[in-house]
ZAPAMI-837810 format. One record per residue (C-alpha): residue number from 1; residue in one letter; x, y, z negated. Coordinates in Angstrom, 2 decimals, decimal comma, m for minus. Layout:
BEGIN
ATOM|seq|type|px|py|pz
ATOM|NUM|A|X|Y|Z
...
% end
This chain:
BEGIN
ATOM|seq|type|px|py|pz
ATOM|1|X|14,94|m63,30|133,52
ATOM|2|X|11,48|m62,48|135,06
ATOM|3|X|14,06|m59,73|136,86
ATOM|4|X|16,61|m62,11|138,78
ATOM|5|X|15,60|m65,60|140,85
ATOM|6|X|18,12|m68,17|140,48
ATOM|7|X|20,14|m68,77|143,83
ATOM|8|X|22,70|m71,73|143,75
ATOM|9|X|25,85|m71,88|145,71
ATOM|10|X|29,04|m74,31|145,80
ATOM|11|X|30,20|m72,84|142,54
ATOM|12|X|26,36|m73,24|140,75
ATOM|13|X|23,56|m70,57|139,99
ATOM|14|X|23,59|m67,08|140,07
ATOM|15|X|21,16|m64,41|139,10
ATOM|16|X|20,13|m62,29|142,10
ATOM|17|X|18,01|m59,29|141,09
ATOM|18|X|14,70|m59,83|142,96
ATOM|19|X|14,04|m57,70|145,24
ATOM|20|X|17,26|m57,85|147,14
ATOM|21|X|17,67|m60,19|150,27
ATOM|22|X|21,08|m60,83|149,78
ATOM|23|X|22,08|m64,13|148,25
ATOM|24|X|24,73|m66,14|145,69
ATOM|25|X|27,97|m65,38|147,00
ATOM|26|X|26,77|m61,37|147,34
ATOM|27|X|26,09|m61,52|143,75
ATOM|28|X|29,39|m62,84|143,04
ATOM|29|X|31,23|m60,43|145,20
ATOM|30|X|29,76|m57,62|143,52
ATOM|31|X|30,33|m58,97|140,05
ATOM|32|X|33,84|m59,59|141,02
ATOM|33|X|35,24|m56,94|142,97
ATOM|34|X|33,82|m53,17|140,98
ATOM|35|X|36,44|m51,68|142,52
ATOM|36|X|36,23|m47,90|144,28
ATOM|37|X|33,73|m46,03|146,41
ATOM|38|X|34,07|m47,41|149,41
ATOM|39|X|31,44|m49,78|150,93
ATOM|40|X|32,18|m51,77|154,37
ATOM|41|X|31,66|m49,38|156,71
ATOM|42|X|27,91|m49,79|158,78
ATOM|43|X|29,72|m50,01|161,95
ATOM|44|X|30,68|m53,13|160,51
ATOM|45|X|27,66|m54,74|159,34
ATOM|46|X|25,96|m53,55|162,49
ATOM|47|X|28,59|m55,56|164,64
ATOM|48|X|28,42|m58,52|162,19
ATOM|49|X|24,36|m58,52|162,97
ATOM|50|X|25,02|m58,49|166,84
ATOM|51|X|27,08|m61,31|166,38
ATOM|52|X|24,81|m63,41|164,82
ATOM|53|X|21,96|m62,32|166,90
ATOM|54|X|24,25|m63,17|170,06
ATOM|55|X|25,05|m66,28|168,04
ATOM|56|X|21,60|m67,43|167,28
ATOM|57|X|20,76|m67,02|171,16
ATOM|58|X|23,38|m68,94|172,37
ATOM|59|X|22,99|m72,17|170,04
ATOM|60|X|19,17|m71,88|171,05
ATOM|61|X|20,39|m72,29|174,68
ATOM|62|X|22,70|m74,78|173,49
ATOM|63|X|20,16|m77,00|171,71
ATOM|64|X|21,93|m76,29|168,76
ATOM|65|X|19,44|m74,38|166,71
ATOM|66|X|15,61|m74,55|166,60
ATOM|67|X|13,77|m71,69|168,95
ATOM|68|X|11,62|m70,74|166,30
ATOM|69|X|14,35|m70,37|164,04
ATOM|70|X|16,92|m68,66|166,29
ATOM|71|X|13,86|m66,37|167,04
ATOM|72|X|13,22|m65,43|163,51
ATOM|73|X|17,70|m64,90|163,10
ATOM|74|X|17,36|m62,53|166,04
ATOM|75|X|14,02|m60,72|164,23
ATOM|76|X|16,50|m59,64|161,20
ATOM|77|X|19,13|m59,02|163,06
ATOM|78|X|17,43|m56,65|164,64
ATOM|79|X|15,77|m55,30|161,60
ATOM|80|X|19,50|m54,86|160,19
ATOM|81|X|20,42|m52,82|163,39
ATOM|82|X|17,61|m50,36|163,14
ATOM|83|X|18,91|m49,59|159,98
ATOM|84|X|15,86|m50,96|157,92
ATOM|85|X|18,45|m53,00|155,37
ATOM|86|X|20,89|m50,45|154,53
ATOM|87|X|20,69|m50,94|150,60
ATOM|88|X|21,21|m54,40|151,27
ATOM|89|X|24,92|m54,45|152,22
ATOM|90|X|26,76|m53,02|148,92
ATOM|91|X|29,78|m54,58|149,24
ATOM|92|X|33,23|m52,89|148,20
ATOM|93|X|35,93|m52,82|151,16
ATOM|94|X|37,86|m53,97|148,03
ATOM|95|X|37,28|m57,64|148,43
ATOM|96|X|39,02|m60,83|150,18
ATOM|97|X|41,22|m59,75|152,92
ATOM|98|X|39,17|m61,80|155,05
ATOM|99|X|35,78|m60,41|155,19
ATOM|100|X|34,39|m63,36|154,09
ATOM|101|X|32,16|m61,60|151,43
ATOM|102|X|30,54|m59,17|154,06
ATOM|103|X|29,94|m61,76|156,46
ATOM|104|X|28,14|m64,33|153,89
ATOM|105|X|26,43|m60,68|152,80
ATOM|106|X|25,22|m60,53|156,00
ATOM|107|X|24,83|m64,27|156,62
ATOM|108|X|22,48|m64,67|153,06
ATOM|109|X|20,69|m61,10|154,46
ATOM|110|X|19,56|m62,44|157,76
ATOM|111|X|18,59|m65,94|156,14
ATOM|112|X|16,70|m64,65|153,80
ATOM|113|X|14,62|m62,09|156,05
ATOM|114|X|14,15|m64,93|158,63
ATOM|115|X|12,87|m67,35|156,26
ATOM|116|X|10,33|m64,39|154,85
ATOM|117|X|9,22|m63,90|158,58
ATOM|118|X|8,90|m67,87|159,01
ATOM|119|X|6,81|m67,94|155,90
ATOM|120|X|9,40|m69,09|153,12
ATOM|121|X|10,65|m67,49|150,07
ATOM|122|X|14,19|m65,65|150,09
ATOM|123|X|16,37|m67,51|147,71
ATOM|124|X|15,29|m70,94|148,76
ATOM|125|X|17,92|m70,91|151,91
ATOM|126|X|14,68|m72,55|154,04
ATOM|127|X|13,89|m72,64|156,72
ATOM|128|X|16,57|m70,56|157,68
ATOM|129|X|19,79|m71,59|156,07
ATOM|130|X|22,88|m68,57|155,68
ATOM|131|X|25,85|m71,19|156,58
ATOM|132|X|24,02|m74,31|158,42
ATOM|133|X|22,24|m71,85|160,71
ATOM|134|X|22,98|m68,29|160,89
ATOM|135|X|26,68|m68,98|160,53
ATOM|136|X|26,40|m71,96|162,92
ATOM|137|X|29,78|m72,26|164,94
ATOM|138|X|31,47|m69,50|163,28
ATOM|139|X|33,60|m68,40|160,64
ATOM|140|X|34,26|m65,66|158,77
ATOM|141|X|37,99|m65,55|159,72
ATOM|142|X|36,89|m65,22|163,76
ATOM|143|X|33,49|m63,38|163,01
ATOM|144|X|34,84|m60,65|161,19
ATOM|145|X|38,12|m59,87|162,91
ATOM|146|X|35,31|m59,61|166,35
ATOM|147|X|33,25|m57,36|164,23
ATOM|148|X|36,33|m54,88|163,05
ATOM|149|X|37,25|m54,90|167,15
ATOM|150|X|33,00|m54,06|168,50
ATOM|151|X|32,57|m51,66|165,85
ATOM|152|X|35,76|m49,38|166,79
ATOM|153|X|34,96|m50,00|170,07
ATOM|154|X|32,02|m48,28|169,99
ATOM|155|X|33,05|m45,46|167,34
ATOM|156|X|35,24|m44,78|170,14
ATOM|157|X|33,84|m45,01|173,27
ATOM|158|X|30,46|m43,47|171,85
ATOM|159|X|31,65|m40,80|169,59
ATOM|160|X|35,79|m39,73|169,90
ATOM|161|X|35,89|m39,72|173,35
ATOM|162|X|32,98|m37,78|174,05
ATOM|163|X|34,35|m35,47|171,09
ATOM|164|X|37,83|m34,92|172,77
ATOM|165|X|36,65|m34,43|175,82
ATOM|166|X|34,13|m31,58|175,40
ATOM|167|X|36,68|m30,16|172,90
ATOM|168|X|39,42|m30,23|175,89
ATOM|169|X|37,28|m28,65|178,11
ATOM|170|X|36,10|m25,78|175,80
ATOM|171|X|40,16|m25,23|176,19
ATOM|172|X|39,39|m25,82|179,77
ATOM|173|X|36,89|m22,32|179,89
ATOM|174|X|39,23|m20,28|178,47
ATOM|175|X|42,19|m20,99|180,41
ATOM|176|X|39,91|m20,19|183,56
ATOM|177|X|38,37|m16,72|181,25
ATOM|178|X|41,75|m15,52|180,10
ATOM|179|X|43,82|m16,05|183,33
ATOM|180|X|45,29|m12,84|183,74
ATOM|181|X|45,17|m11,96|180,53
ATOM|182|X|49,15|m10,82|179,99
ATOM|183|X|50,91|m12,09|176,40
ATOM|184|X|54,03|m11,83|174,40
ATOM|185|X|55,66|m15,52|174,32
ATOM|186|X|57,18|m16,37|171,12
ATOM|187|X|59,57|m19,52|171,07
ATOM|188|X|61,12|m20,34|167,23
ATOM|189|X|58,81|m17,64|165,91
ATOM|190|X|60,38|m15,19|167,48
ATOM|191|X|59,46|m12,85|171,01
ATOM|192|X|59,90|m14,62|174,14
ATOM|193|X|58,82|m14,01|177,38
ATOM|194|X|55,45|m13,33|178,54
ATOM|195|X|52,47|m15,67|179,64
ATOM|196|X|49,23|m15,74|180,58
ATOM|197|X|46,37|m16,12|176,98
ATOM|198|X|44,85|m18,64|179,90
ATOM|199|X|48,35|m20,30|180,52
ATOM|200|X|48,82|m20,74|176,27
ATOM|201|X|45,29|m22,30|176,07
ATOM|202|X|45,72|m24,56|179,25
ATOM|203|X|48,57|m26,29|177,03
ATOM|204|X|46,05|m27,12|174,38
ATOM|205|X|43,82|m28,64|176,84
ATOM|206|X|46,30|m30,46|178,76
ATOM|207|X|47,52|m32,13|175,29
ATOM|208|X|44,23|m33,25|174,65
ATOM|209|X|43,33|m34,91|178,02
ATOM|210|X|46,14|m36,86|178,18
ATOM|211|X|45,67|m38,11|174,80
ATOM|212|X|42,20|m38,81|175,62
ATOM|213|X|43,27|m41,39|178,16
ATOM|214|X|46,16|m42,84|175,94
ATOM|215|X|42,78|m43,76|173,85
ATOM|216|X|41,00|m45,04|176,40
ATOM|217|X|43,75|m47,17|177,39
ATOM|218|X|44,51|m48,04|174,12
ATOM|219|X|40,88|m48,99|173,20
ATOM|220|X|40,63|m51,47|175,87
ATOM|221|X|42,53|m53,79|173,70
ATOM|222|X|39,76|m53,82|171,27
ATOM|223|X|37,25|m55,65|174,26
ATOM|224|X|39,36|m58,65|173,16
ATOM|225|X|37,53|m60,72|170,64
ATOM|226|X|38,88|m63,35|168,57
ATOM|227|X|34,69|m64,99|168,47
ATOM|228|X|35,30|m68,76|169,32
ATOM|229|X|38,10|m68,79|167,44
ATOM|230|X|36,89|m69,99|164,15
ATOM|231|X|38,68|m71,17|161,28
ATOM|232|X|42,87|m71,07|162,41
ATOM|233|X|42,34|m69,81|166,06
ATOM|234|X|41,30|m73,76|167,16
ATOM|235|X|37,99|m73,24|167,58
ATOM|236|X|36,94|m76,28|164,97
ATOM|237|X|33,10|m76,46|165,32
ATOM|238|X|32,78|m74,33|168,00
ATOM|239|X|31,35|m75,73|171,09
ATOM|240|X|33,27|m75,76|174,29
ATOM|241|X|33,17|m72,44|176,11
ATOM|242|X|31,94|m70,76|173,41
ATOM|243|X|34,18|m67,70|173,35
ATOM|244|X|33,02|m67,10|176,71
ATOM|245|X|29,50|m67,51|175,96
ATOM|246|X|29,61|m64,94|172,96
ATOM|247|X|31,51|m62,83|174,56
ATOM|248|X|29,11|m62,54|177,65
ATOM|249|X|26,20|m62,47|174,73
ATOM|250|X|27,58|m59,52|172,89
ATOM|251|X|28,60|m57,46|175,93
ATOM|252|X|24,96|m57,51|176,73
ATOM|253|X|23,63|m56,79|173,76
ATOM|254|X|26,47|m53,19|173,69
ATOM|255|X|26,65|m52,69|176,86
ATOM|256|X|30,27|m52,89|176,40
ATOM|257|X|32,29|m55,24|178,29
ATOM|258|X|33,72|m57,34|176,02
ATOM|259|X|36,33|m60,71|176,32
ATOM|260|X|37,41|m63,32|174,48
ATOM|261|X|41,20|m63,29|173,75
ATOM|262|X|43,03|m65,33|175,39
ATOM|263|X|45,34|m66,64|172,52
ATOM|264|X|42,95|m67,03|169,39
ATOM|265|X|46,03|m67,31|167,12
ATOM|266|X|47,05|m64,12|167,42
ATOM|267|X|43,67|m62,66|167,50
ATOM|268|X|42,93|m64,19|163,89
ATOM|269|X|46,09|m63,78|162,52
ATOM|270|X|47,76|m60,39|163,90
ATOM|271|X|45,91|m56,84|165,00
ATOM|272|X|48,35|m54,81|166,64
ATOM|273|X|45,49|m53,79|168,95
ATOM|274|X|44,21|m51,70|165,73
ATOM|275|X|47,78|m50,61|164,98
ATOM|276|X|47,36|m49,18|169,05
ATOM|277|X|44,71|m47,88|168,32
ATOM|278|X|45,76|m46,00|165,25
ATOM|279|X|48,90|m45,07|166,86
ATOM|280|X|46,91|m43,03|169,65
ATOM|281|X|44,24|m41,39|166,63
ATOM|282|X|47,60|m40,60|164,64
ATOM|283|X|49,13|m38,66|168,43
ATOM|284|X|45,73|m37,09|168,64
ATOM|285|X|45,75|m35,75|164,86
ATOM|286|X|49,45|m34,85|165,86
ATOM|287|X|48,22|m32,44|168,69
ATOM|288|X|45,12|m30,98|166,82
ATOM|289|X|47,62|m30,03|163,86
ATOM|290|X|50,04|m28,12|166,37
ATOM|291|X|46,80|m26,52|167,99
ATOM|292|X|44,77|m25,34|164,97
ATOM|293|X|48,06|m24,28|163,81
ATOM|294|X|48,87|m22,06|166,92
ATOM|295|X|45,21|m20,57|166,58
ATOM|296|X|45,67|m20,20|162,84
ATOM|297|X|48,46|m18,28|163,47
ATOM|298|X|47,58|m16,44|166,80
ATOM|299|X|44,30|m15,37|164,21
ATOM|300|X|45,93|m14,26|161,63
ATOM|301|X|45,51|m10,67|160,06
ATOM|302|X|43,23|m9,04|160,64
ATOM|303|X|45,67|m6,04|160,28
ATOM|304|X|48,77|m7,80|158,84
ATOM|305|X|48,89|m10,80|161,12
ATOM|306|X|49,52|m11,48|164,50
ATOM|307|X|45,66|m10,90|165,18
ATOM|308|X|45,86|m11,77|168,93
ATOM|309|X|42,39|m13,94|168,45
ATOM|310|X|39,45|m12,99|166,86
ATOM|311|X|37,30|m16,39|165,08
ATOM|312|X|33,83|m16,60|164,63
ATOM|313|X|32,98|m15,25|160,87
ATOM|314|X|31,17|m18,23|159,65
ATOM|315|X|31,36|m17,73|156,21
ATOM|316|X|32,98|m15,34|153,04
ATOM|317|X|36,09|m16,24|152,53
ATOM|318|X|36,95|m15,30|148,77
ATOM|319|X|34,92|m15,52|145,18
ATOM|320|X|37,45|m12,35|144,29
ATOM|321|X|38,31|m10,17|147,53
ATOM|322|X|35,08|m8,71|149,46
ATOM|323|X|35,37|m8,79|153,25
ATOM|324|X|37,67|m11,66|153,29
ATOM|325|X|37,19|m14,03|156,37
ATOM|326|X|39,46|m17,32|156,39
ATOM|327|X|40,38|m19,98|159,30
ATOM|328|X|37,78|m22,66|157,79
ATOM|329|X|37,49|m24,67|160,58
ATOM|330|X|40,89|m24,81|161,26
ATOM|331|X|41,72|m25,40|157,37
ATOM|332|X|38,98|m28,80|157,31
ATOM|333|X|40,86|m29,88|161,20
ATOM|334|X|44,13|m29,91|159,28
ATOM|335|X|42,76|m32,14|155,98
ATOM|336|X|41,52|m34,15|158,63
ATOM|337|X|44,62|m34,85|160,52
ATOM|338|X|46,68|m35,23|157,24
ATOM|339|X|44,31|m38,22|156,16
ATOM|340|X|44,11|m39,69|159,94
ATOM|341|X|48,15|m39,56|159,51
ATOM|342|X|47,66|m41,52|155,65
ATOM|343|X|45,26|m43,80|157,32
ATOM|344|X|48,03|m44,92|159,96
ATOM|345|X|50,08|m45,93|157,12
ATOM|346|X|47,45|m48,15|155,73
ATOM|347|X|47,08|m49,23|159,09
ATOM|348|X|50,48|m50,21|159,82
ATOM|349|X|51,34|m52,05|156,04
ATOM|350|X|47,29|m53,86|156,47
ATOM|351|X|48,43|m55,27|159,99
ATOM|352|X|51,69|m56,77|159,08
ATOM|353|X|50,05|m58,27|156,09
ATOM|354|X|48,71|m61,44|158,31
ATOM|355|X|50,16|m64,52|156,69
ATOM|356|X|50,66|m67,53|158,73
ATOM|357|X|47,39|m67,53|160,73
ATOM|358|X|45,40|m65,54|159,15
ATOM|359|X|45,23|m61,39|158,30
ATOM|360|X|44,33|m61,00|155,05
ATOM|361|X|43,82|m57,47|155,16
ATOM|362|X|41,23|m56,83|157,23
ATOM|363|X|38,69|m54,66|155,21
ATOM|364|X|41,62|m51,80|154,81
ATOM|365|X|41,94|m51,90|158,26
ATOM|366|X|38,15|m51,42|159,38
ATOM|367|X|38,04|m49,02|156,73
ATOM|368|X|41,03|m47,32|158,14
ATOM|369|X|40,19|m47,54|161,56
ATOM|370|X|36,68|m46,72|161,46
ATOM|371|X|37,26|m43,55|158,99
ATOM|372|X|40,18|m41,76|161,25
ATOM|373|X|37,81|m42,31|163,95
ATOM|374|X|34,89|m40,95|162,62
ATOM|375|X|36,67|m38,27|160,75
ATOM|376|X|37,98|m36,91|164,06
ATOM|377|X|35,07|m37,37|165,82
ATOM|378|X|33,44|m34,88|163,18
ATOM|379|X|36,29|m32,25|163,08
ATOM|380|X|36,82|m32,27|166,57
ATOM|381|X|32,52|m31,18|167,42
ATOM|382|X|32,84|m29,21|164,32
ATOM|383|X|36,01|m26,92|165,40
ATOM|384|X|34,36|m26,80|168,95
ATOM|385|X|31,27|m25,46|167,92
ATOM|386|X|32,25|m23,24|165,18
ATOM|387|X|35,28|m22,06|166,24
ATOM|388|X|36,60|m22,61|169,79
ATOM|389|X|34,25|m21,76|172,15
ATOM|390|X|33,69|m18,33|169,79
ATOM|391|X|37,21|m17,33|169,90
ATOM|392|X|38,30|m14,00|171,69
ATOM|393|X|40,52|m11,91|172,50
ATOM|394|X|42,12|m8,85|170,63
ATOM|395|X|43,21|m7,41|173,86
ATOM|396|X|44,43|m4,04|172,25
ATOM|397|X|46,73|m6,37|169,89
ATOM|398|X|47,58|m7,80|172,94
ATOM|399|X|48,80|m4,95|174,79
ATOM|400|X|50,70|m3,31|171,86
ATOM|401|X|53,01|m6,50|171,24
ATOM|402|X|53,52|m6,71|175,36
ATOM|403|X|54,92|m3,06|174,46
ATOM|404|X|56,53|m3,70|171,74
ATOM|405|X|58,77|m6,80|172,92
ATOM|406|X|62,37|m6,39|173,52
ATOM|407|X|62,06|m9,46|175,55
ATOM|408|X|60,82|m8,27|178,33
ATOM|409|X|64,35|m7,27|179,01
ATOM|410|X|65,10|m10,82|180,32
ATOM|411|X|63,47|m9,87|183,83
ATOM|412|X|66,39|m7,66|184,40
ATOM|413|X|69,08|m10,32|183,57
ATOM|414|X|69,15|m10,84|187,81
ATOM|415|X|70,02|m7,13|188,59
ATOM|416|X|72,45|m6,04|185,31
ATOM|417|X|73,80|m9,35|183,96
ATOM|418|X|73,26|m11,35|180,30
ATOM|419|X|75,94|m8,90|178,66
ATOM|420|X|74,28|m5,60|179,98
ATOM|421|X|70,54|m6,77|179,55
ATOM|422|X|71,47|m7,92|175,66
ATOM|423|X|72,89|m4,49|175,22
ATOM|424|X|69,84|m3,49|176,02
ATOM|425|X|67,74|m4,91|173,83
ATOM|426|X|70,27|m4,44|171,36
ATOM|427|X|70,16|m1,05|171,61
ATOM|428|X|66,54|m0,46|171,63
ATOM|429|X|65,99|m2,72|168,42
ATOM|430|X|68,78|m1,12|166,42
ATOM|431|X|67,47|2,19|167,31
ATOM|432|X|64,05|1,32|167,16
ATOM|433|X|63,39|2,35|171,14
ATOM|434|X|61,43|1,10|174,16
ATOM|435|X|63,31|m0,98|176,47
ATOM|436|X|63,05|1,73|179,01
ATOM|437|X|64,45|4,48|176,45
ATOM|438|X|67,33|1,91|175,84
ATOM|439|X|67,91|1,57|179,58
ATOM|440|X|67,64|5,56|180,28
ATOM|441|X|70,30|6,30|177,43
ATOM|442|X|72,97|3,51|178,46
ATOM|443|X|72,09|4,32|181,87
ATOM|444|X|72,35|0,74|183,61
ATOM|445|X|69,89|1,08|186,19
ATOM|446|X|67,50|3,77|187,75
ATOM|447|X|64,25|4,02|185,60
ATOM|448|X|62,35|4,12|188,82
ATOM|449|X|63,41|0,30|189,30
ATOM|450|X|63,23|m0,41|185,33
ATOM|451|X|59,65|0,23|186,24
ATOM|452|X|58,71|m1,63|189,02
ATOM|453|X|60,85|m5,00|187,35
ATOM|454|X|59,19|m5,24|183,62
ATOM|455|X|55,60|m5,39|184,86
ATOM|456|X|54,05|m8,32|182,24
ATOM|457|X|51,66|m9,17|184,94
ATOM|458|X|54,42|m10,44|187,21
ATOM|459|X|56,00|m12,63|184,84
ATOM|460|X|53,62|m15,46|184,71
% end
């Protein structure tokens, strides 16, 4: 087949189309898993390339691995981090629950490359080898569970917490902006008491800075790598110290500091540190439901709503009804959150699917992981931008349903009592009064103090 080179592995030859670097045991994958849309995420390959370049430095050191040939490993892994191999990573997340397909993938990648920039052929595993040298004192089981942890610990310290943070301080503005702003309260739906439009959006921001540190502190589990672990959480052909070494190796090369886990057994064969993780995204989708809900809501009209906040107009909102202007934003924040929340599921059933010592689920859960993240990441910039910091203020909306509230009457409660300040209200809702009508026809108090008590500005 003038089309394919034949590429041997432990299971005999296998057609690999030409002009791809990747080897045997790629082929197979491919053949053997068409399953879904979903390739392994490229957080995921990236961190499996940093691992091998950290790996190929530190057998060099060790005496382990030629200098010219580490050199070369390092060359292609760095190739494969600037993004110049994309096409040649196409596995399926739908494969062994090991990783063991993306990390030969990336293994029969590098060897390849390095051999081409040595002067060999790709195919001929020389003079770089995939197992014998690029996968020298690893294995998948310890290499790929690292590789799920550095990749979501840079998704999150490099794009959700920046994210959350400038979203929660976008909160931050207009809590400082609408201050004194006066507001009808509404607890169960229904008129409450009144705040501040500066006190309701300094509860949005507070959610979202404190669940930006339960993040933080959640993601500093992930700096825990299971890299020295190798096959059962031993460390069988590992070198002495090794965990330390790559750990050291790879926190250079992110700039993340990184550690090996102290018990390798249950860094190979549980990941409750991603089911921490996904715990904290799933409280963060949590809060920005209840938020773009309250906006959605506050928004709503514009003439047969509540129409306290006036969104950005980004876009028409309706094929069939001119004029029409929807919540967008808020509408794609919400989709979001609902598949974070599905993803926390997956989460949860991929992490207690370790059996004995070894997870055989981890694919799902990069997948998992690495998609809420992202996805929220995304959302959260996106809502900010486009609908946050353009939000306003109807203040004539405002000051009508200040008027309008019969709960205002709770200020006098002090003065007249419970019963008499109900009868109150009663009375101006069944005859469709102002408070201060009600209180002038059952005659409870002098209107002159009725007047200086319900003052909306004094209540928050």
């Amino acid at each position: 087949m003038a089309s394919s080179r034949i590429e041997r592995d432990s299971l005999g030859e296998v057609h690999v189309p030409v002009e791809r670097l990747w080897g045997a045991q790629t082929q197979r994958s491919l053949s053997n898993f068409p399953i879904g849309d979903h390739p392994m995420p490229r957080a995921v390959i990236a961190a499996l390339a940093m691992i091998k370049k950290a790996a190929a430095r530190q057998n060099a050191l060790r005496g382990a691995l030629a200098p010219e040939l580490a050199g070369a490993i390092e060359a292609a892994c760095d190739e494969i981090l600037e993004g110049n191999h994309n096409q040649e990573f196409p596995l399926s997340v739908w494969q062994t629950g090991s990783g063991t397909h993306s990390n030969m993938n990336v293994n029969e990648v590098i060897a390849n490359r390095a051999s081409e920039l040595l002067g060999g052929t790709r195919g001929h595993k020389a003079p770089v080898h995939p197992n014998d040298h690029v996968n020298l004192a690893q294995s998948s089981n310890d290499v790929f569970s690292a590789a799920i942890y550095i990749a979501a610990a840079a998704q999150v310290q490099g794009r959700l917490l920046p994210a959350l943070s400038s979203l929660a301080e976008s909160f931050d503005r207009h809590a400082l902006q609408w201050a004194q702003v006066p507001k009808i309260g509404r607890t169960h739906l229904m008129d409450a008491t009144p705040l501040s439009a500066g006190q309701e959006a300094s509860g949005w921001a507070a959610q979202l800075h404190g669940l930006r540190d339960d993040i933080a502190h959640a993601a500093a589990r992930l700096k825990l790598l299971a890299i020295g672990g190798t096959a059962v959480g031993t460390g069988l052909n590992a070198p002495a110290q090794w965990d330390e070494a790559m750990a050291d190796e790879i926190t250079r090369l992110s700039g993340i500091d990184f550690q090996p886990a102290p018990n390798k057994f249950e860094a190979l064969s549980s990941h409750d540190a991603l089911v921490t993780v996904s715990g904290a995204f799933s409280a963060l989708a949590a809060a920005l439901t209840k938020i773009g809900s309250d906006i959605r809501l506050l928004a709503s009209g514009p003439r047969c709503g509540l129409a306290e906040l006036i969104l950005p107009a980004n876009e028409p909102g309706s094929s069939i009804m001119p004029g029409k202007v929807n919540p967008s934003q808020i509408e794609a924040l919400l989709m979001v959150c609902a598949r974070v929340a599905g993803n926390q599921s997956t989460v949860f059933v991929a992490a207690a699917s370790g059996v004995l010592q070894l997870n055989v689920a981890k694919p799902v859960l990069a997948h998992a992981v690495l998609e809420s993240c992202g996805l929220l990441a995304d959302v959260m910039d996106s809502f900010r931008l486009r609908c946050v910091e353009g939000m306003k203020l109807n203040h004539p909306q405002l000051a009508l349903h200040l008027e309008r509230s019969l709960m205002l009457v709770t200020v006098l409660t002090p003065e007249i009592g419970y019963d008499k300040a109900a009868e109150v209200a009663k009375t101006a809702h069944d005859g469709g009064l102002t408070l201060r009508q009600a209180v002038e026809r059952l005659g409870v108090m002098p209107l002159a103090r009725f007047d200086e008590l319900v003052r909306a500005d004094r209540m928050f």
